[in-house]
FIMI-872177 format. One record per residue (C-alpha): residue number from 1; residue in one letter; x negated, y, z negated. Coordinates in steps of 0.02 Angstrom, whole numbers. Example, Ala and Ser with C-alpha at 12.3 -4.5 7.8 and 13.67 -1.06 7.14 Angstrom:
REM FIMI-872177
1, a, -615, -225, -390
2, s, -684, -53, -357
REM end
This chain:
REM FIMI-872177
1, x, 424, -162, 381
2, x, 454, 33, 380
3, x, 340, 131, 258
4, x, 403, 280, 157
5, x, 294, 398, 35
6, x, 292, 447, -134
7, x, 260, 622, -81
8, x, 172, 749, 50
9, x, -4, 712, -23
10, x, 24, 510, -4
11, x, 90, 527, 162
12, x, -53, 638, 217
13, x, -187, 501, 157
14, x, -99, 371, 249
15, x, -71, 467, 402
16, x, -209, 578, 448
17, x, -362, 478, 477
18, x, -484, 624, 466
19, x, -405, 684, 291
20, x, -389, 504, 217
21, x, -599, 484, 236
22, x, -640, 664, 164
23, x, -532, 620, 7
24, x, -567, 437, -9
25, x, -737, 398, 77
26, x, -749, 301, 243
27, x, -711, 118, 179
28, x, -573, 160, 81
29, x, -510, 255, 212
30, x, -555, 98, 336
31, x, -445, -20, 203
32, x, -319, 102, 174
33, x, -261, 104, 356
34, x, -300, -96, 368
35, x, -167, -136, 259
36, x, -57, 5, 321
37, x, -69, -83, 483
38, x, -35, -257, 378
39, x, 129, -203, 285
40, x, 214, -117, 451
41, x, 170, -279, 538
42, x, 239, -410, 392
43, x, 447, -457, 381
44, x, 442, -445, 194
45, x, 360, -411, 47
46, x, 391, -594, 4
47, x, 289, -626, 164
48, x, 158, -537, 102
49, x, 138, -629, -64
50, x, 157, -802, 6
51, x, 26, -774, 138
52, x, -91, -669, 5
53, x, -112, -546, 140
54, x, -233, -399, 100
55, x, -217, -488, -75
56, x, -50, -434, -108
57, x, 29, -481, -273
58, x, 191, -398, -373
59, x, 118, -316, -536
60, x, 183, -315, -714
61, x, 227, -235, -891
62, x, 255, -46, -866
63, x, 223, -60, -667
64, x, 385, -210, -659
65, x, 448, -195, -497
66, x, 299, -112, -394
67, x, 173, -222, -275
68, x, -5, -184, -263
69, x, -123, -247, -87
70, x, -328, -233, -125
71, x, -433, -75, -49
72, x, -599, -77, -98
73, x, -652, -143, -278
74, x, -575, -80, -386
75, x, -456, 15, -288
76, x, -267, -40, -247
77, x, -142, 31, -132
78, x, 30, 40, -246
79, x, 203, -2, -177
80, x, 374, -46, -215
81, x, 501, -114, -100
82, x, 636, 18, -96
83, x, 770, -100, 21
84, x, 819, -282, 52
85, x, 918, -278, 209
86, x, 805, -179, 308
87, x, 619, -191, 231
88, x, 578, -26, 164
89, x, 423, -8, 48
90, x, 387, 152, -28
91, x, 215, 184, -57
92, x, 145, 289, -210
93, x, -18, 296, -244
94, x, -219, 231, -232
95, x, -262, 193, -375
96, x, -376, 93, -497
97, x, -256, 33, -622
98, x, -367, -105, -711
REM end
């Protein structure tokens, strides 16, 4: 699948190695590009869930519509898929939501 950001600050974590471990600590950092690695190589989102890979699962109530893969405990890389046709998932934050 292709992989868009949120914004600058998103796309910086996920793309610059050196940055992502300063700001997030060296296995989150590890994970983070893990499942970056895991989403660009999947067909679909619906891939993803049937398979459970990197624990993915499609999240409810006021987050309807977005996807979430595990990081580190507690910590979840949030996504949505922004295109059918051609999979496109946007990505928009780390974040402990729990």
């Amino acid at each position: 699948m292709l992989i868009e950001y949120k914004n600058n600050q998103i796309k910086k974590l996920c793309e610059d190695s050196g940055f992502a471990q300063k700001k997030l600590g060296e296995l989150r950092a590890e994970k983070l590009d893990q499942r970056l690695g895991e989403i660009r190589a999947a067909d679909s989102v619906e891939q993803m869930i049937q398979f459970r890979i990197g624990g993915c699962h499609q999240l409810r109530h006021d987050r309807k519509g977005q996807y979430a893969v595990n990081l580190d405990q507690p910590y979840r890389l949030v996504f949505e898929q922004k295109a059918n046709m051609i999979q496109i998932v946007r990505i928009i934050e780390i974040v402990d939501y729990h």
